[in-house]
N, C-alpha and C positions, 0 to 999 in steps of 0.2 A: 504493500500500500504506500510504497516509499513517494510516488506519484501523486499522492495528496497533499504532500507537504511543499513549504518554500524550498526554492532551492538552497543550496550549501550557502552561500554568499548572502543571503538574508535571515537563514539559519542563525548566522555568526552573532550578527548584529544585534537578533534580539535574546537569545537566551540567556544572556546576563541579568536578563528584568524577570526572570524567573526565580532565581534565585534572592528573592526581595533586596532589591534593590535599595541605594542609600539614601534614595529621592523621597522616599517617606519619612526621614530626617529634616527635609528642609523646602522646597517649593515644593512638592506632592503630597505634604501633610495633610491634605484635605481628602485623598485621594482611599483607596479600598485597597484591603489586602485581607480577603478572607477567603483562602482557597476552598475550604468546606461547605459556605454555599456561595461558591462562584464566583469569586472576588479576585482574579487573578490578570494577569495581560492579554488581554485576548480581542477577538473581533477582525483580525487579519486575518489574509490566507490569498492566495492565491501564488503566481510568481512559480510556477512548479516545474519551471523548465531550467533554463537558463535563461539570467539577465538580460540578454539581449530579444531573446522572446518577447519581454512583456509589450506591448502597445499601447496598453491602456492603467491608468494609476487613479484610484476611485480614492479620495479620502473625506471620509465620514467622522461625524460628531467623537462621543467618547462611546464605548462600550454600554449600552444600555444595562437596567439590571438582570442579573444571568434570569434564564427558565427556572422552572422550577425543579427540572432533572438534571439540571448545570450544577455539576462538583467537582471537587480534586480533591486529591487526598492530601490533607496538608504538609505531612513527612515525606510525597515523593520524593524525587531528583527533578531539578528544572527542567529535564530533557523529556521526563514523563510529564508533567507540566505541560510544555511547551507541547508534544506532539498530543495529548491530549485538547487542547483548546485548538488546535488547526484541524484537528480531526470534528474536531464537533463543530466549527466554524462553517469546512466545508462540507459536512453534512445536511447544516442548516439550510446555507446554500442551496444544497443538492434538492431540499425537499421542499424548500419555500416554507419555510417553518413557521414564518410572521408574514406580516403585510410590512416590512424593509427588507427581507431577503428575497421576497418576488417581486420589490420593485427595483432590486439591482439585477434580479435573471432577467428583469425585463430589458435593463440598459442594457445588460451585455447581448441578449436576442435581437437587440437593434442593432449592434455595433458588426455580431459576427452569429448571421441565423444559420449558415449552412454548419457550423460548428457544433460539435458533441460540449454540451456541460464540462468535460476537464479539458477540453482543447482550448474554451473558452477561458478558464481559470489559468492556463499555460501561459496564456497571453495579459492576464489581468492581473494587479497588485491589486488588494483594496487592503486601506490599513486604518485605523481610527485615528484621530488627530491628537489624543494621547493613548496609551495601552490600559489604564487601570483605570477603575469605576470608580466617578466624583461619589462626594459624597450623597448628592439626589441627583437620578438621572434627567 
């Protein structure tokens, strides 16, 4: 399923904010870190080729509040963290979970209709304009 995830080169990038980062020390003190219900970096995904693939770069608000079957375990490893919320990101995605994930399947069905769902996301970053949940969505 390695095909779901960001590529290696935006992998890098973010899995440091997995590992609770030190920004809830000082501007992001407002910010959410409760991986047990839901509270972690997430709302990205796409990019699942190579960098040079993407075409299109969607960035949206912060992370709304998780679902109500949105968790982590809060003693994973940021790497179970991190593929877990890309996994669930683009599953969301995948199924039009809310009325904002079929209205980005819609952007991206306008952009590229002859394309499969992951050909689509090959080519798409979308990332939140911060990774962690304010404190009211």
């Amino acid at each position: 399923m390695d095909h779901i995830f960001p590529c290696k080169e935006v992998r890098e990038m973010l899995l440091p904010a997995f590992a609770l980062c030190n920004g809830f020390e000082g501007n992001c003190g407002s910010m959410r870190w409760q991986p047990e219900v839901g509270h972690v970096p997430r709302g990205f995904c796409g990019a699942s080729g190579v960098p040079g693939d993407v075409r299109l770069i969607l960035v949206v608000a912060e992370p709304g509040d998780p679902h109500a079957n949105e968790i982590y375990p809060p003693d994973a490893r940021p790497e179970d963290k991190f593929e877990a919320a890309c996994g669930y990101a683009y599953a969301s995605f995948g199924t039009g979970k809310d009325q904002f994930h079929r209205n980005i399947r819609a952007i991206l069905d306008e952009c590229w209709p002859s394309l499969s769902f992951h050909e689509q996301f090959r080519r798409t970053w979308i990332t939140e304009s911060v990774l962690c949940s304010a404190s009211i969505e």
